[in-house]
N, C-alpha and C positions, 0 to 999 in steps of 0.2 A: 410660847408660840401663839401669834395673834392672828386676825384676819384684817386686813387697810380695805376696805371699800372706797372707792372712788371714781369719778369719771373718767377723769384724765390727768395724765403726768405731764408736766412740762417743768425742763432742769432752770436753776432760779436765776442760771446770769440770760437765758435764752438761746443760747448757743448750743450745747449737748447735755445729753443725759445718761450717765451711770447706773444702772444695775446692776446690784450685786459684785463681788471683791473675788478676786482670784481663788480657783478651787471651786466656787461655789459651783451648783445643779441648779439652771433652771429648767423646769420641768411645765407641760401645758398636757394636763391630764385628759384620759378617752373622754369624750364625748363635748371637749372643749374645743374651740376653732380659734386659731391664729390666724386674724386677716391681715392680709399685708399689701399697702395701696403703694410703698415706696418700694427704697433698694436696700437689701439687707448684705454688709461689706463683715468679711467673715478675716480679714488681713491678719490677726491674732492671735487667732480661733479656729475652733471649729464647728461650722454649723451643717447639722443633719436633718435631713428629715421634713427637706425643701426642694421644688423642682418639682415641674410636672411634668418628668420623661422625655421619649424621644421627642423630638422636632422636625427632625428632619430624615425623612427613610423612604426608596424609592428604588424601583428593581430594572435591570436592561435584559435584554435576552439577543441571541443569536438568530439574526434574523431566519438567513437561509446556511446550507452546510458551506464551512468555508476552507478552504482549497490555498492554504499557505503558500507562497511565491521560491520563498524561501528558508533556509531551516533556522533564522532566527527572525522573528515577524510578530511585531502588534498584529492582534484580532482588531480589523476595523467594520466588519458589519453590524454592529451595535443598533438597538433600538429599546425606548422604553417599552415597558412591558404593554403586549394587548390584549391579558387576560381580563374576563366583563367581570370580574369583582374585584380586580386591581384596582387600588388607591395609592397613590401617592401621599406622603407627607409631608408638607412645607415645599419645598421647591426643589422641583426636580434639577440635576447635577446636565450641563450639557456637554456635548460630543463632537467632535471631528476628526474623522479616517481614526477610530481608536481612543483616540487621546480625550481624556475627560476633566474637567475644570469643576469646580466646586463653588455653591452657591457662596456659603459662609465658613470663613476660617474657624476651625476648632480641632478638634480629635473625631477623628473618622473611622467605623470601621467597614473595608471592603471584602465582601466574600466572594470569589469568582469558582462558580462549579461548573466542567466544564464535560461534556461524553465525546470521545474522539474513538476511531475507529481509520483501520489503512483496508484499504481495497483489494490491497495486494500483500498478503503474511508476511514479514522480513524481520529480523531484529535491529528493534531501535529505542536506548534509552534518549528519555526528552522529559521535560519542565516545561510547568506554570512559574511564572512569577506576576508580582505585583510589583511594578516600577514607578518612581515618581520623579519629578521637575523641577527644581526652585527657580528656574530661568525660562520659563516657558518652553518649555521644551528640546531647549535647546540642546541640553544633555539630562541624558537618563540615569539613575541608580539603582537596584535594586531593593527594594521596601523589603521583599522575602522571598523564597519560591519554596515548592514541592516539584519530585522526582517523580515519574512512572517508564514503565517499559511494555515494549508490545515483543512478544517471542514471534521470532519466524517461525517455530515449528506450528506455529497455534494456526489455527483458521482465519482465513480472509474476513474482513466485517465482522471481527471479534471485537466487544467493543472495552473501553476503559475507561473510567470517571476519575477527573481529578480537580480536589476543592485545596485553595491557596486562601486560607484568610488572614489580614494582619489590619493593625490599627496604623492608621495614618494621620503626620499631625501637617494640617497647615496653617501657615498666619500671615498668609497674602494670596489672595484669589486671583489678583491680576496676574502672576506668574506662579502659581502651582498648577501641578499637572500630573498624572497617574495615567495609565496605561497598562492593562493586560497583554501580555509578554511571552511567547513562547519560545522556546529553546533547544536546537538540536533536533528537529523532527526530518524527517523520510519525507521531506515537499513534495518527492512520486507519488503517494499513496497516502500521506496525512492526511484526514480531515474531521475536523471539527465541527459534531451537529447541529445545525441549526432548525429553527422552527418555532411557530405562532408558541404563544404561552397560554394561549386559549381552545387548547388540545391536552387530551390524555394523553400524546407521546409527545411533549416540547422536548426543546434540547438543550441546550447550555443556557444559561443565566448568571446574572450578579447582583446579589444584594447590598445599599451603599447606605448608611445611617452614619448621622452622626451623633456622636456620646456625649458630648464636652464641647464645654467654650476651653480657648485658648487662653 
């Protein structure tokens, strides 16, 4: 075992260069730094131990409490968040009547946490879901959902929380589309709280990051 000193490697036809033979470890020991000015293509392989995280993460909230029409109904009073140490990351995702569009295609994950309450006691099972679009929304499917139930026996403005998260993949911005989803609600007495995110009692929210290029 030797040690090669040198400046720099360049392969001798000038075309590519080989390191190392199938099976081998290469290894860049603590206190050593791999800089990398180009693009490092892993097609063969597998390279760890690269990337510098999220990119992209930015939260909505509920603006004011919302009053479903009907008992199957997107939440569309949506806004990004306006809490005073809210940051967004990379580019926030935008919005119309519910429906939400995505900066950059990759692997997404969305978490929608929501506190709903009925005015009036009654028994009602009802869902979250997380819906998405390949055709601009022209049609829906469902990404996932979660179940909850409010008992009639129980008190009025009794409240309930319920969080839907799933990973979502897109690889065309111009027609992907996602939407929070509700399902089978009491439209008499449903609603859904809303409220500033730059208060001690906000109300519903959603966290939207993405993990992965596609």
């Amino acid at each position: 075992m030797g040690t090669l000193f040198v400046d720099k490697l360049d392969p001798q036809s000038g075309t590519s260069l080989e390191i190392g033979s199938s099976g081998d470890t290469m290894t860049v020991p603590s206190g050593a730094t791999l800089s990398i000015a180009g693009t490092i293509n892993a097609s063969s392989g597998t390279a760890t131990g690269f990337g510098g995280g999220l990119t992209q993460s930015s939260t909505f909230y509920v603006t004011t409490d919302y009053h479903p029409s009907a008992s199957d109904e997107a939440i569309t009073n949506w806004a990004e968040s306006n809490a005073s140490n809210y940051n967004r990351l990379g580019t926030s995702p935008t919005q119309s009547s519910g429906v939400f569009s995505l900066p950059e295609t990759g692997w997404w994950m969305v978490s929608c946490n929501l506190m709903c309450f009925q005015s009036t006691a009654t028994n009602d099972s009802w869902g979250l879901a997380i819906q998405t679009s390949t055709n601009s929304g022209v049609a829906y499917d469902n990404a996932g959902s979660a179940r909850n139930r409010f008992d009639g026996g129980g008190a009025s403005n009794d409240y309930r929380q319920i969080t839907s998260t799933f990973i979502l993949k897109c690889e065309n911005i111009s027609t992907f589309r996602f939407r929070p989803f509700l399902g089978g609600v009491n439209q008499t007495y449903f609603k859904v709280v809303g409220g500033s995110q730059d208060s001690t009692q906000g109300g519903s929210y959603m966290n939207i990051m993405k993990l992965a290029d596609v």
